[in-house]
N, C-alpha and C positions, 0 to 999 in steps of 0.2 A: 330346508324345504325348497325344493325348487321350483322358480314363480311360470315355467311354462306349466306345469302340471296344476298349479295351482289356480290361474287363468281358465285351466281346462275345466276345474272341476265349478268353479264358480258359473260359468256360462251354461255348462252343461245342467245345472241348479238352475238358473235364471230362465231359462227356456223351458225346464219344466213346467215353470208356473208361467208362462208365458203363453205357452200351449193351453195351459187349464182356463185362464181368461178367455185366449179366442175361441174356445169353444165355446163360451156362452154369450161372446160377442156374436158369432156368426149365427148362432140359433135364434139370438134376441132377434136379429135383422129380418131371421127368415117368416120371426110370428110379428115382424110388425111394432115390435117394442121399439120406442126412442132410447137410443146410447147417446150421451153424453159426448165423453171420451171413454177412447181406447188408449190405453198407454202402456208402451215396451220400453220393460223400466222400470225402478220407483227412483223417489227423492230429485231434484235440481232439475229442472228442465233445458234440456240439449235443444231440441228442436219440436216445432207443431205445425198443424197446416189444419184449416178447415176446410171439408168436405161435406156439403149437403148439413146436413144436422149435429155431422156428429165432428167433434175433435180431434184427431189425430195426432201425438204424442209420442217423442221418444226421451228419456230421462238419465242420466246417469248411470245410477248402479243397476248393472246387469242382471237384478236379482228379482225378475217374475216381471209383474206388470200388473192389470187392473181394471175393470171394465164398468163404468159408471153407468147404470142405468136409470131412468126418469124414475123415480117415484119405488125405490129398492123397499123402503120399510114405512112409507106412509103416503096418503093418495094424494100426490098432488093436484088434481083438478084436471089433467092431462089426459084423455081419454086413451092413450100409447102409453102410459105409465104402466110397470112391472103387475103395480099389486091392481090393478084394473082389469089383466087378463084371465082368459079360464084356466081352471086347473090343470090342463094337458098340456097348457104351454108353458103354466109357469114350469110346469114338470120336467119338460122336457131344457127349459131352460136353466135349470138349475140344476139337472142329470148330466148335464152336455160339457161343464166342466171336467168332474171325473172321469166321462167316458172318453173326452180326447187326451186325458192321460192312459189310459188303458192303452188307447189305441195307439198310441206312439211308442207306449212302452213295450207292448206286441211288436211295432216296426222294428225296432230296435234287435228285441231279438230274432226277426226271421234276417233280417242282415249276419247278424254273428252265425245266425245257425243253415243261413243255406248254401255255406261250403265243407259243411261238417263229415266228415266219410262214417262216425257213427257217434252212438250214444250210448254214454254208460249207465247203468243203474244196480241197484243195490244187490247183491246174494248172498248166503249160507255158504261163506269159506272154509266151515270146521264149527266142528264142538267142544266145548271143554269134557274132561272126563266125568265132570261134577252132572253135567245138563243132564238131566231125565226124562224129558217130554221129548222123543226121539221115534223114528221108527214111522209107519206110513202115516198118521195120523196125528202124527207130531213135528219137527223139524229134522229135515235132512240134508247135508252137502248137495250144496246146488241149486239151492232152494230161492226163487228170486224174492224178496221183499214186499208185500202191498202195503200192509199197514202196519204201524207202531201205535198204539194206544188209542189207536181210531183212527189217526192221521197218514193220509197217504204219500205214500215214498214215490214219488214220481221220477227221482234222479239220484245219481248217485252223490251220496253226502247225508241225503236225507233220514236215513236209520240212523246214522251216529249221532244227527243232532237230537232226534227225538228221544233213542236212547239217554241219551246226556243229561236230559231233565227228567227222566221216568224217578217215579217215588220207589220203594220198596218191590213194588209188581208191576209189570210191565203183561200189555197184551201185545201177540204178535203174528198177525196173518203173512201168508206165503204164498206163492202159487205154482204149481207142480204140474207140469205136462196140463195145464188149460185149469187144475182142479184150485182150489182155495182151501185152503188151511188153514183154521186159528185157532189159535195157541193162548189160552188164555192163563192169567197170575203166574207169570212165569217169575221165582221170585230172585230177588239179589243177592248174592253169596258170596260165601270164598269161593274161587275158582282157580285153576289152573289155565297159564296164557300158554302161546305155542313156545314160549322162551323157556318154560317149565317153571317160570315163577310165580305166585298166587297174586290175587288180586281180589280188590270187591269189583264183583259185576253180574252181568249174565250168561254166563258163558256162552255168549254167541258171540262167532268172529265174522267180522265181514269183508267182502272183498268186492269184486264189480264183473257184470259181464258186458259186453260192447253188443247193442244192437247196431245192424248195419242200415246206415242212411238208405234214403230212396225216397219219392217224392211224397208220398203220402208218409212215412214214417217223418219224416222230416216235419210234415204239417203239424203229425201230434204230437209229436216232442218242443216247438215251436209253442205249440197250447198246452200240451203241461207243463214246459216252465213258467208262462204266464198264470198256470194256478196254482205254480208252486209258490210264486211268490204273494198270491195273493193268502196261501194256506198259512204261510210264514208272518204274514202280519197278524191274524188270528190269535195264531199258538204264542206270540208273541206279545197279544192283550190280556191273553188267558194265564200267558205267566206274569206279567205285571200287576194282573188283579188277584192271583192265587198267591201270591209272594214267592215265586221262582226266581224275579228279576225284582232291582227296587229302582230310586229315582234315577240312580247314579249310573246308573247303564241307559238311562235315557240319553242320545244327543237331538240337537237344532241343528238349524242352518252351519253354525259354526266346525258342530261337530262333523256332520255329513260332510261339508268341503274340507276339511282335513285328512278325516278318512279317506278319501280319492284321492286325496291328494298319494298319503301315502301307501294307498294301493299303488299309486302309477310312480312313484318312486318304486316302491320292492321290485315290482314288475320289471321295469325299464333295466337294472339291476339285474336281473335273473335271465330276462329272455327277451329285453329290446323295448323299444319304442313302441314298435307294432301290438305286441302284447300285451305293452302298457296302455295303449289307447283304447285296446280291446276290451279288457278287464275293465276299462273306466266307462267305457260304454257299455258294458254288462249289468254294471251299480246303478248306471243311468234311468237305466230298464227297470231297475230292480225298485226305484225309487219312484219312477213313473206308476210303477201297480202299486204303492205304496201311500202314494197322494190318491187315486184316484180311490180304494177303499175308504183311508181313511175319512177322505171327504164326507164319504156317505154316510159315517156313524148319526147317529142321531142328536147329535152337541149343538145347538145354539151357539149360530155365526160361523157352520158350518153350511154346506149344501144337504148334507143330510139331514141338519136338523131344521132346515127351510121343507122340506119335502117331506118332514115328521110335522111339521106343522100345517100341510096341505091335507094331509090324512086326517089331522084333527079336525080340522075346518068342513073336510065330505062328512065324517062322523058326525059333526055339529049340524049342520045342515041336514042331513037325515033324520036325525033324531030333534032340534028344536026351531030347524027352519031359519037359524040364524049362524055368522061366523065369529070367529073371535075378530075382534077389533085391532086391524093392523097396528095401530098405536103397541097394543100391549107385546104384540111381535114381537116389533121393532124394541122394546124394553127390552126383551127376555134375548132378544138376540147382541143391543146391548151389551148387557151385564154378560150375555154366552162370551162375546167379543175379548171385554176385558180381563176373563179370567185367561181364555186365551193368550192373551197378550202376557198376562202377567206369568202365567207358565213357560212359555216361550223365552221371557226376560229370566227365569231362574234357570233352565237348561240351558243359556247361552252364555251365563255368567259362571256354569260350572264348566263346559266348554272351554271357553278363555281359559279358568282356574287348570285343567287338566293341561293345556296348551305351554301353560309356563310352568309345571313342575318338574 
């Protein structure tokens, strides 16, 4: 493993969440809320400096950082405390971490993609002999890709992954001179491949057409990869909760910097430095829309499960004129925290375990 890549991947990790702090540092400032500390970093303290109220902090491991605010899960007395504010701000303050991940991980990709001369996406290369749903109103060569099973193929790659997890029947929209196509229970067989050997599958072969860059094509390709990769965390809980995926295809921190890592080994190997750094700032991206979803799930000791509990709170208030009691929050969020934690410590420990087999 080599430790420049592996430098690379850990920072590029560390700044992510580094990023998702200061946004809700810099939103806390603008409603007014007292911050504590800000720290870039966690664990041993390198350096601080106070400024006005708040701490200023830098820490050791490169690995995120931290944003302390007055009164996070119960009222301190402080009339600037978190839980003191109205719901719009706690709203936006607790929105404001996910969304400066979004937002960088957008940046990220209009860098890689606005010197791209084009972009490829999914089409109907051939049919096996076995396919029967052919013909105007069925699948024909040429035929570019929308959907696989409901899920939108934005780029190319994406019909083979969804293909890959389909059950028995697959549905399949297309689109043909401006029309939409779909192909429904298209089901799985033996087939004939273009080698002439049989296989199980769908007998649909796919290949790519290149749309050509230009400044607005650029802009939407730029945003559907940002919701491709938001689709792909999705289809990616919906296989973990349907049993497509099980624990062991989970990774952590540990995992993810490994993976970069040797992404930007294979790469460097194949086609250079350049397009090892590329590739790893692709991941970056990919990781960036990754945190900022996930955040928003509704989990306890997450942001989204603080802004599931702002919803209960308008509900309760409408209906009994009262809120739930930050105390029990702050429990619920608690006990969210430590399963967290203790999930994290079993993906990380299988992480290590994969690391030295």
């Amino acid at each position: 493993m080599k430790p420049v890549f592996l430098l690379v991947a850990i920072l590029i990790f560390g700044l992510l969440i580094a990023v998702h702090e200061l946004g809700h540092f810099v939103v806390a400032k603008l409603c007014g809320v007292r911050v504590n500390e800000f720290a870039i970093g966690m664990g041993p303290l390198l350096f601080q400096r106070q400024r006005g109220e708040t701490l200023y902090s830098l820490r050791l491991l490169p690995l995120g950082g931290f944003c302390a605010m007055e009164g996070e899960d119960e009222d301190t007395g402080d009339e600037r405390a978190f839980v003191r504010q109205s719901g719009w701000k706690k709203f936006a303050i607790l929105a404001a971490g996910p969304f400066m991940n979004f937002v960088f991980g957008v940046l990220i990709i209009a860098a890689l993609f606005i010197g791209a001369k084009g972009f490829n996406v999914d089409r109907v290369a051939g049919l096996a002999p076995e396919f029967e749903y052919t013909g105007e109103n069925g699948l024909m060569e040429g035929d570019l890709f929308y959907k696989v099973n409901g899920y939108r193929t934005y780029l190319a790659g994406d019909t083979q992954t969804y293909l890959a997890f389909a059950g028995d029947t697959v549905d399949i929209e297309v689109v043909r001179d401006g029309r939409h196509i779909l192909v429904e229970d298209v089901a799985r067989k033996t087939c004939t491949g273009t080698d002439g050997k049989t296989y199980q599958g769908f007998g649909v072969f796919l290949g790519y057409q290149t749309v050509p860059a230009g400044f607005v094509t650029t802009l939407r390709f730029i945003w559907y990869q940002a919701l491709d990769f938001v689709q792909l965390v999705w289809f990616s809980l919906a296989q973990l909760f349907g049993g497509g995926v099980g624990m062991q295809d989970l990774s952590g921190p540990v995992g993810i910097v490994s993976t970069m890592t040797e992404v930007g080994e294979a790469t460097q190997e194949a086609a250079g430095i350049g397009a090892a750094l590329s590739n790893l700032a692709y991941f970056g991206a990919m990781i960036a829309v990754n945190l900022a979803v996930m955040n928003l799930l509704p989990i306890p000791a997450l942001d989204g499960g603080r802004i599931f509990f702002l919803a209960v709170d308008a509900i309760c208030l409408l209906l009994f004129r009262r809120k739930i009691p930050e105390k029990y929050q702050g429990w619920v969020n608690t006990a969210g925290f430590a399963l967290l934690m203790g999930l994290m410590l079993l993906i990380t420990f299988q992480d290590v375990f994969k690391l030295f087999r």
